[in-house]
C-alpha positions in Angstrom: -67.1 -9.4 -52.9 -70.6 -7.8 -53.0 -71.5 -6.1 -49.7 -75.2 -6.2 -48.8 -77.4 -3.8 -46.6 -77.7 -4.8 -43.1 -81.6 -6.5 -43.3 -83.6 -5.6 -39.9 -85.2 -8.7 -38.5 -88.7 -8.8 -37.2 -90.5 -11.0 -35.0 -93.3 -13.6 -36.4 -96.2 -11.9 -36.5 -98.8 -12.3 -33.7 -100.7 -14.0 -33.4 -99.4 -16.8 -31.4 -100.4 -19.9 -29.7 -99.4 -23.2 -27.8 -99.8 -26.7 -29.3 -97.9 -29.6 -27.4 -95.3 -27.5 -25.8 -94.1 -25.8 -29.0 -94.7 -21.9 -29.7 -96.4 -21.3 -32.8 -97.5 -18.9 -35.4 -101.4 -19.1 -35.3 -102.2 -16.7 -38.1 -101.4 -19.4 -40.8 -102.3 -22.8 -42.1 -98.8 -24.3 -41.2 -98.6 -22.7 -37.5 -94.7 -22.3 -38.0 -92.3 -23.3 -35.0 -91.2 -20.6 -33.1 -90.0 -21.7 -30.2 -89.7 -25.2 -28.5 -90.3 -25.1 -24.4 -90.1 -28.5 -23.9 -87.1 -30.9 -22.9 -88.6 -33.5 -25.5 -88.3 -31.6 -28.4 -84.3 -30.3 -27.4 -81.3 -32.2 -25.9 -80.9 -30.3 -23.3 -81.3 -30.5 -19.9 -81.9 -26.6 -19.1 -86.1 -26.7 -20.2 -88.7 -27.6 -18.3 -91.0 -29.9 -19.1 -94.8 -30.8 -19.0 -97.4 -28.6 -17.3 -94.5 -26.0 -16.0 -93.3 -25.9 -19.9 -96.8 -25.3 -21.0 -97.7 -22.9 -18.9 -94.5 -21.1 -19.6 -95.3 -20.9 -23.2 -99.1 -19.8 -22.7 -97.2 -16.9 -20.7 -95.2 -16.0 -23.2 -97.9 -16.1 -25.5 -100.1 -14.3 -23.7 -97.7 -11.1 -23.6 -96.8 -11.4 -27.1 -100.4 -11.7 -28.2 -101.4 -8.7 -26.4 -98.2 -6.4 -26.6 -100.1 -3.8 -28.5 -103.1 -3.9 -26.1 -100.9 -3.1 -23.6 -99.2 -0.2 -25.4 -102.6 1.3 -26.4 -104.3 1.1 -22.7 -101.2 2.9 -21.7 -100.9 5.8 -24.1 -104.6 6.7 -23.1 -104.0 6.3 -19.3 -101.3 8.7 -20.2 -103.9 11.2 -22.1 -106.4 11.1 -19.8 -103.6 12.1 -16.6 -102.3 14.5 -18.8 -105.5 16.3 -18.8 -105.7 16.7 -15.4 -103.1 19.8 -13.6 -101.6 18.5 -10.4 -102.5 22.2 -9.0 -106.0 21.6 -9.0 -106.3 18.5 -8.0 -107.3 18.1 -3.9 -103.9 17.2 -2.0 -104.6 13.3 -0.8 -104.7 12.9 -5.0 -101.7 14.4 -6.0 -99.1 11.9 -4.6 -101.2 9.0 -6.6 -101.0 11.2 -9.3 -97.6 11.8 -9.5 -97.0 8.5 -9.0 -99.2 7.1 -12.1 -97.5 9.2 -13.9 -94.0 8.2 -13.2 -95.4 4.2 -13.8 -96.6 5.4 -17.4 -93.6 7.0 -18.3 -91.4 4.3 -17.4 -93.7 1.6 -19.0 -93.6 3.5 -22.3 -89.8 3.9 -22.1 -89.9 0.3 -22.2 -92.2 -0.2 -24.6 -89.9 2.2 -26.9 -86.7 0.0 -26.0 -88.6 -3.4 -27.2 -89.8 -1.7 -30.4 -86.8 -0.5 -30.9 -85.1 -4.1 -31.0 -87.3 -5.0 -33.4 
């Protein structure tokens, strides 16, 4: 028996889009299932269906599609706090301060944990 390297799966590339309550890979000519949000296209009786489905979908989309955007904007809020020192600032600002800073490190910890899923 041949043993073989444990493979790391990645996502579908981004990126992605709705058509008739199916998620799909919008970056090529076939626009690849990805994921099916709609009770029509599955026997079950857990998905929603029609407009709540679609919009559902566009959601997920929509935070797929702009992940990176998201990770980006937040690495330079982080920069640009960073250049500030809390000891200068006047005191009504440092409490908003602190607290921005606390938001960005626990939104890039997140980001970390999702990337590292990958």
């Amino acid at each position: 028996m041949t043993l073989h390297p444990k493979t790391e799966a990645k996502h579908t590339p981004t990126p992605w889009k709705v058509k008739h309550g199916i998620i799909v890979e919008s970056g090529n000519e076939k626009e690849s299932a990805i994921a099916y949000c709609r009770d029509e296209y599955r026997h079950s009786k857990h998905l929603r269906d029609g407009d709540e489905a679609d919009a559902n979908a566009a959601f997920i989309c929509l935070a797929v599609n702009n992940f990176k955007a998201l990770k980006g904007t937040v690495q330079y809020l982080e920069g640009y706090l960073n250049r500030f020192d809390k000891n200068s600032l006047p005191k009504e600002f440092v409490h908003a301060h602190e607290q921005s800073q606390l938001l960005i490190k626990n939104t890039l910890t997140r980001i970390r944990e999702q990337e590292a899923v990958k």
